[in-house]
Structures are given as C-alpha cells and as structure tokens.
C-alpha positions as CSV (number, residue, x, y, z in Angstrom):
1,X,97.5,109.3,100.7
2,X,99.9,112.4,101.4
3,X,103.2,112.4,100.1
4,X,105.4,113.4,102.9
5,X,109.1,114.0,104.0
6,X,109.9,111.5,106.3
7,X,111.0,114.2,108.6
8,X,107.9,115.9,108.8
9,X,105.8,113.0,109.6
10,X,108.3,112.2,112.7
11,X,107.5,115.8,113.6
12,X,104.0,115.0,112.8
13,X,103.5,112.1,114.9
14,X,106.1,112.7,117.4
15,X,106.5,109.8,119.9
16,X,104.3,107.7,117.9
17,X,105.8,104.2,116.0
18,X,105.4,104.9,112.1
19,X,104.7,102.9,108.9
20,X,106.2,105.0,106.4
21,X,106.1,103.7,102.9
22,X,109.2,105.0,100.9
23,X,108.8,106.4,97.6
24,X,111.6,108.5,97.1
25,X,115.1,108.9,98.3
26,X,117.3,111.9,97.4
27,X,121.3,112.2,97.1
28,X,120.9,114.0,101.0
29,X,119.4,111.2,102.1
30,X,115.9,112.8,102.4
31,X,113.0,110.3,102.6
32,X,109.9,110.6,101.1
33,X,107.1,108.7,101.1
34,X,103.5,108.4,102.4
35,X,102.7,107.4,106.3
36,X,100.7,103.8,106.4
37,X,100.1,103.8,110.1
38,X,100.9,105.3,113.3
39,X,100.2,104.6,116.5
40,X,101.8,104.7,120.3
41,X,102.0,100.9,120.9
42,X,104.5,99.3,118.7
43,X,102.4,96.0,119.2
44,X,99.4,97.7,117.6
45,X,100.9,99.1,115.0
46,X,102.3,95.7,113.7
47,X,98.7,94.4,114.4
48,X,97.4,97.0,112.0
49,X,100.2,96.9,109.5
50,X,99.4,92.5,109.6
51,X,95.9,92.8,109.3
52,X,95.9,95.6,106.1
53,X,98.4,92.9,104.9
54,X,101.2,95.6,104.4
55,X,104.7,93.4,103.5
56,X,107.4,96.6,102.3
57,X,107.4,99.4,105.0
58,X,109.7,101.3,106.9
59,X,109.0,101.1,111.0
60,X,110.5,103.7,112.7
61,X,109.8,105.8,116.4
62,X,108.9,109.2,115.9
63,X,110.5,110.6,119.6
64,X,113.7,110.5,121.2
65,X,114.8,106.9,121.8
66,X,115.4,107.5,125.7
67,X,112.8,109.5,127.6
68,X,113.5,113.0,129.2
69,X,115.2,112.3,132.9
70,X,115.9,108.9,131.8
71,X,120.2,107.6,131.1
72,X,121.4,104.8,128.9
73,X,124.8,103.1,129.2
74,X,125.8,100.8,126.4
C-alpha cells in the first residue's frame, strides 16, 4: 500500500469515511500513514474494516462535517 499524508488522502477521498493506518506522526502534527478503506457509508466501511479483521485504525470523514446550505447550533 501507498504511504500517504493524511491530508492528502482526505483530499483524495473527499466526503468519503477513511481507515487510515498511522505510521508516522511528525512534531507538526502531520499524519502519515497508508489508507485501509474508504467508502461513503460509514456502516460499510466498519463492515469492511470487521470482515478484513482490521483492530488499530484511525476512522475519520474526509468532507466538511455539515453539508453546504446546511446550520448547526450546539
């Protein structure tokens, strides 16, 4: 697999759910690593990530965490 900044692969796979294994970690706080799995559907992406038996990963959404047109209040 690809070694990747974390960064990239968000770019990448943007508005996708991502695996990403974490293999290095730099004083910036740069991640790199290699990208598991993506996929839209978080659900499947857990189903994939149980069934390749994958224990140690780093889940995170590739996209903006509130769509375009769309308000939050917390």
């Amino acid at each position: 697999m690809e070694r990747v900044n974390l960064q990239d692969a968000k770019q990448r796979y943007a508005g996708e759910w991502l695996a990403f294994l974490v293999t290095e970690e730099r004083p910036t706080g740069e991640l790199f690593g290699q990208v598991i799995a993506h996929n839209p559907d978080r659900r499947e992406l857990h189903r994939e990530l149980r069934e390749k038996k994958v224990r140690q990963v780093y889940v995170t959404f590739a996209g903006p965490p509130v769509k375009p047109g769309y308000a939050v209040i917390l």
